[in-house]
TORBA-483794 format. One record per residue (C-alpha): x, y, z. Coordinates in pm, whole numbers, plus 50000, padded with zeros to 5 digits. Example, Ala and Ser with C-alpha at 12.3 -4.5 7.8 and 13.67 -1.06 7.14 Angstrom:
<semars>
51230,49550,50780;
51367,49894,50714;
</semars>
This chain:
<semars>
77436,73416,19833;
77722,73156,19969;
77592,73234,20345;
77207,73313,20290;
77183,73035,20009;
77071,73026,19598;
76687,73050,19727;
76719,73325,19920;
76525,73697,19850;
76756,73966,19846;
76652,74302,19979;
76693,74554,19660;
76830,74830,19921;
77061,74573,20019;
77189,74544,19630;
77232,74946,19630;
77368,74985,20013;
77660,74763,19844;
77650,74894,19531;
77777,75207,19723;
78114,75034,19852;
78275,75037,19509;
78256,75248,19179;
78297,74945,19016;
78002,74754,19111;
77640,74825,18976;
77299,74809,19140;
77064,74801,18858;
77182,74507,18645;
77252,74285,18952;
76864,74373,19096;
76755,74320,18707;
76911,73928,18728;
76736,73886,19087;
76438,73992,18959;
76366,73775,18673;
76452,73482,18880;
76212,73624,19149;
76486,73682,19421;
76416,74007,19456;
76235,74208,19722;
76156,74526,19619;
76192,74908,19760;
75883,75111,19574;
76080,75467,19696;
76375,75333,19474;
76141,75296,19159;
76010,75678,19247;
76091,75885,18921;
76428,76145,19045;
76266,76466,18927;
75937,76367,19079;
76105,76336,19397;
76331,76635,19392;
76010,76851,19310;
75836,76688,19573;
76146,76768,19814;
76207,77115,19687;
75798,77207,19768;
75867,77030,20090;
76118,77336,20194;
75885,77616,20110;
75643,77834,20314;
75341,77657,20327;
75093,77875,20127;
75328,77884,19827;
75437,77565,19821;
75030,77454,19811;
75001,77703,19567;
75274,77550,19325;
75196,77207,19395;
74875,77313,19200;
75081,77448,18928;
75249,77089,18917;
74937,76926,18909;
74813,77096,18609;
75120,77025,18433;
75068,76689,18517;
74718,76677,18323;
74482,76653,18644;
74375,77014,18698;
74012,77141,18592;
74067,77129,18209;
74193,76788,18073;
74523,76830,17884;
74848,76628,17855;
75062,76553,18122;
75379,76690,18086;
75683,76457,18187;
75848,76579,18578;
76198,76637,18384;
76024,76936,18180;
75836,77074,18510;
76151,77040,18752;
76356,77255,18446;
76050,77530,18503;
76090,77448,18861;
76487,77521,18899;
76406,77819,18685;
76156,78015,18924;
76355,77888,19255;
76533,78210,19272;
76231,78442,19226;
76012,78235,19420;
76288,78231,19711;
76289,78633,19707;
75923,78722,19678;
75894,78475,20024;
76240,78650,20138;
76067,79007,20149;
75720,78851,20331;
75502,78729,20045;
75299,78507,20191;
75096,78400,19880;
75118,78399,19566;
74759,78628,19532;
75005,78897,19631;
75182,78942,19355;
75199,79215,19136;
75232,79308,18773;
75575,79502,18878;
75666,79221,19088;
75697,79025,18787;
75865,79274,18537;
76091,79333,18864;
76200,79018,18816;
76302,78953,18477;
76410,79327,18447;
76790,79227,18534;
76763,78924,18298;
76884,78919,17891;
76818,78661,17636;
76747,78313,17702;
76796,78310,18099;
76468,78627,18056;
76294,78439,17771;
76273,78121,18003;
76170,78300,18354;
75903,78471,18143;
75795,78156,18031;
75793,77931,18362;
75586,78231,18535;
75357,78317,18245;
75327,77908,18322;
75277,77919,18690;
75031,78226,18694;
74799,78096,18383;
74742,77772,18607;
74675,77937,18940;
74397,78144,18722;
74281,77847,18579;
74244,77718,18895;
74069,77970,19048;
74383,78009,19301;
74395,78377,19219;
74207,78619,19053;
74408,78827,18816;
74699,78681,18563;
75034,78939,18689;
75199,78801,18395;
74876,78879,18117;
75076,79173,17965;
75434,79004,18056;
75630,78999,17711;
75835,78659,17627;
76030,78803,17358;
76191,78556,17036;
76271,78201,17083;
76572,78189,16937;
76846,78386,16713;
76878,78381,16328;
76900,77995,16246;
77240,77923,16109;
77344,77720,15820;
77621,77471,15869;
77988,77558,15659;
77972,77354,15338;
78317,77188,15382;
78184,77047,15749;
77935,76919,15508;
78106,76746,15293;
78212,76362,15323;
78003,76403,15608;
77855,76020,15634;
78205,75937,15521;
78366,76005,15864;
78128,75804,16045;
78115,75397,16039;
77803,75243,16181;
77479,75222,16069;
77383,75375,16396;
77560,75693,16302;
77470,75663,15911;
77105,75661,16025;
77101,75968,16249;
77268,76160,16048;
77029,76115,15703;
76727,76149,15977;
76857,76502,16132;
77031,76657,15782;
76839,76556,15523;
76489,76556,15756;
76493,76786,16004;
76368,76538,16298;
76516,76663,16597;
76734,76489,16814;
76456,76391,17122;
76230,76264,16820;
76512,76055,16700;
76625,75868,17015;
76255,75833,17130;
76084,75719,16778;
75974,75341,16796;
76056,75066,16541;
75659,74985,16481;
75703,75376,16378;
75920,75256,16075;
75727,75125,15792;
76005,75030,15491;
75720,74871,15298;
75514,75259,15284;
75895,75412,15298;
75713,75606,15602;
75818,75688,15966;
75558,75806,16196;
75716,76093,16437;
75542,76119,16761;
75514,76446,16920;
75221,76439,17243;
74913,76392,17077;
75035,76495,16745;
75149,76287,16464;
75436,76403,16167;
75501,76170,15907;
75819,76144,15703;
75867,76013,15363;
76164,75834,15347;
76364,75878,15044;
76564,75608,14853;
76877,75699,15081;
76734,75676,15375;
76543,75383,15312;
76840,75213,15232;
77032,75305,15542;
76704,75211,15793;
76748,74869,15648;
77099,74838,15715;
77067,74963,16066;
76737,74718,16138;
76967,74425,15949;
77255,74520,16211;
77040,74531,16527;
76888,74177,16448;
77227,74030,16407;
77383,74196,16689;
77100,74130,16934;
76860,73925,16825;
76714,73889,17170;
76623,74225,17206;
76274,74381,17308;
76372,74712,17351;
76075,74876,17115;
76268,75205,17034;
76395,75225,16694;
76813,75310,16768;
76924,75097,17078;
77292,75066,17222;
77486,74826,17371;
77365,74955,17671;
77005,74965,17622;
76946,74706,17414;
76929,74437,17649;
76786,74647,17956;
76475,74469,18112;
76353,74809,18175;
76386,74950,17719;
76536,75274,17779;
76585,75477,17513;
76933,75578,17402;
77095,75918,17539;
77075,76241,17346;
77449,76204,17433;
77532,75922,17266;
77371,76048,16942;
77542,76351,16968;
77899,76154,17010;
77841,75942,16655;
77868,76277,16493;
78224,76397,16382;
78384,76691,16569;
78286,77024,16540;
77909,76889,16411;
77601,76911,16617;
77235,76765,16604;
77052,77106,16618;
77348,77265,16351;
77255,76977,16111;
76852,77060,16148;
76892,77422,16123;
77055,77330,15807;
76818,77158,15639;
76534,77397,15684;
76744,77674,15621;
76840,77511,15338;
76480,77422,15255;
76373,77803,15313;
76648,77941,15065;
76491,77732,14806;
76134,77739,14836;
76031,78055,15029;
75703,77878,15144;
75633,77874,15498;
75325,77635,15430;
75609,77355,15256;
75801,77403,15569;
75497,77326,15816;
75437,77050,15601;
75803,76894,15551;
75933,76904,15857;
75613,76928,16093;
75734,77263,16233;
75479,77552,16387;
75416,77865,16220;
75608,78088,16422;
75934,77854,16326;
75854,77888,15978;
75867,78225,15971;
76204,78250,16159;
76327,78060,15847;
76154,78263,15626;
76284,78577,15785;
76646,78450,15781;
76631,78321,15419;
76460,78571,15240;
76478,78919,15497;
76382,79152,15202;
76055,78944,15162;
75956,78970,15530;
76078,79347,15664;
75868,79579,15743;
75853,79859,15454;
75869,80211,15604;
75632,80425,15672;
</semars>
């Protein structure tokens, strides 16, 4: 700025070129000043989402035919095939993505040169080597991939129609009572107080928690409205809680007043970004003590919930879970009440 003067634009691939000369320097708060005070000429390809444009470059190294072929598949994920639905976010499809790589890169390997060609042993061929979750998710991302390409009138017949997915998860797991215990007394912010009463004593999972909005918090109706796609779960906040969302809205406004980041939890980090990011799953998950994690805490709860109850339908409606997840509750809690009596 001394040489090219105060007035002068500034190239944003200039700020990140220089960024790269030192760990110590940063690109996006330095382009964030420029650009407020309209100094700033800006690169679109550096505003490109990063999964978008690692799908876009991992299609780009494929045969032809197939890469066409799941570019379609990406498409639909991304709400604009034939049937309207909701467009999934490219973080979720590039996960699918990375999972199918490998069996995508040996079907082309041994001369497939569409995916038409594929078979129903094709498929079981290649989850037959797989256990657990890695099987459970390559079933999933090609049950996925082939139900769009039918959809789409790509190819005629689903390989994957009879493909079995198998359980989502184990038997849920309760967290030790003496982890329990004392449990908000080990932690010291209202951040921390807050997640904690959301995930153990309501079950909202940790995405829902970093992503829920402050115009989702109603302390006048005790309510917060969790938002999951097009669906909507509301919770009833209890006296506790109630009384630890005010402290944590009470600390936010004093410690930055300024802020316009709409998301409910914000950082030191994120509360001031121009760009209202919400806060790391990380960063939730580091507030807890040792040895205690987000998903432990949940489990809990319903698990909890289940042991008491033994009504799926409470569960569904308490915690906004499926069926299917009730059930795995259900089954854990009370197995004599959901095995299979002999024949």
């Amino acid at each position: 700025m001394y040489w090219l003067g105060a007035e002068t634009a500034i190239f944003e691939r200039d700020v990140h070129d220089l960024a790269q000369l030192d760990p110590n320097l940063a690109a996006k708060p330095v382009c964030q000043f420029l650009r407020i005070r309209g100094l700033l000429v800006e690169d679109p390809e550096l505003h490109r989402d990063g999964d978008q444009v690692w799908i876009e470059t991992t299609l780009a190294a494929m045969p032809k035919p197939v890469a066409t072929e799941v570019r379609t598949w990406v498409a639909v994920l991304r709400g604009q095939g034939r049937r309207q639905g909701e467009a999934r976010g490219y973080d979720g499809i590039r996960r699918y993505l990375v999972a199918l790589q490998p069996t995508l890169a040996a079907w082309t390997a041994a001369n497939v040169t569409t995916l038409r060609e594929i078979t129903q042993d094709q498929v079981e061929k290649a989850v037959a080597d797989l256990s657990g979750h890695a099987r459970r998710q390559l079933a999933i991302c090609l049950r996925s991939l082939f139900r769009a390409l039918r959809q789409e009138r790509v190819i005629f017949r689903d390989p994957t129609r009879h493909l079995p997915v198998g359980d989502l998860k184990g038997v849920p797991q309760s967290v030790p009572s003496d982890v329990l215990d004392g449990l908000l007394d080990q932690v010291t912010t209202p951040l921390a107080r807050l997640v904690i009463a959301l995930v153990a004593v309501h079950a909202v999972p940790g995405n829902d928690v970093r992503t829920v909005r402050t115009t989702d918090l109603s302390l006048a109706r005790g309510t917060l409205e969790i938002r999951r796609g097009l669906l909507r779960h509301t919770v009833y906040l209890e006296e506790f809680t109630h009384r630890l969302a005010t402290e944590w809205l009470t600390y936010r406004h004093r410690r930055w007043p300024a802020s316009t980041n709409p998301h409910l939890l914000v950082s030191q980090k994120t509360a001031l970004d121009p760009d209202q990011p919400a806060v790391s799953i990380g960063l939730l998950q580091g507030v807890l003590p040792k040895g205690v994690t987000l998903e432990g805490l949940r489990q809990d709860r319903i698990l909890n919930e289940a042991f008491e109850t033994a009504d799926p339908l409470k569960l569904m409606r308490l915690f906004g879970i499926t069926e299917q997840t009730a059930m795995r509750y259900m089954t854990a809690a009370h197995p004599e009440r959901t095995a299979k009596l002999p024949r």
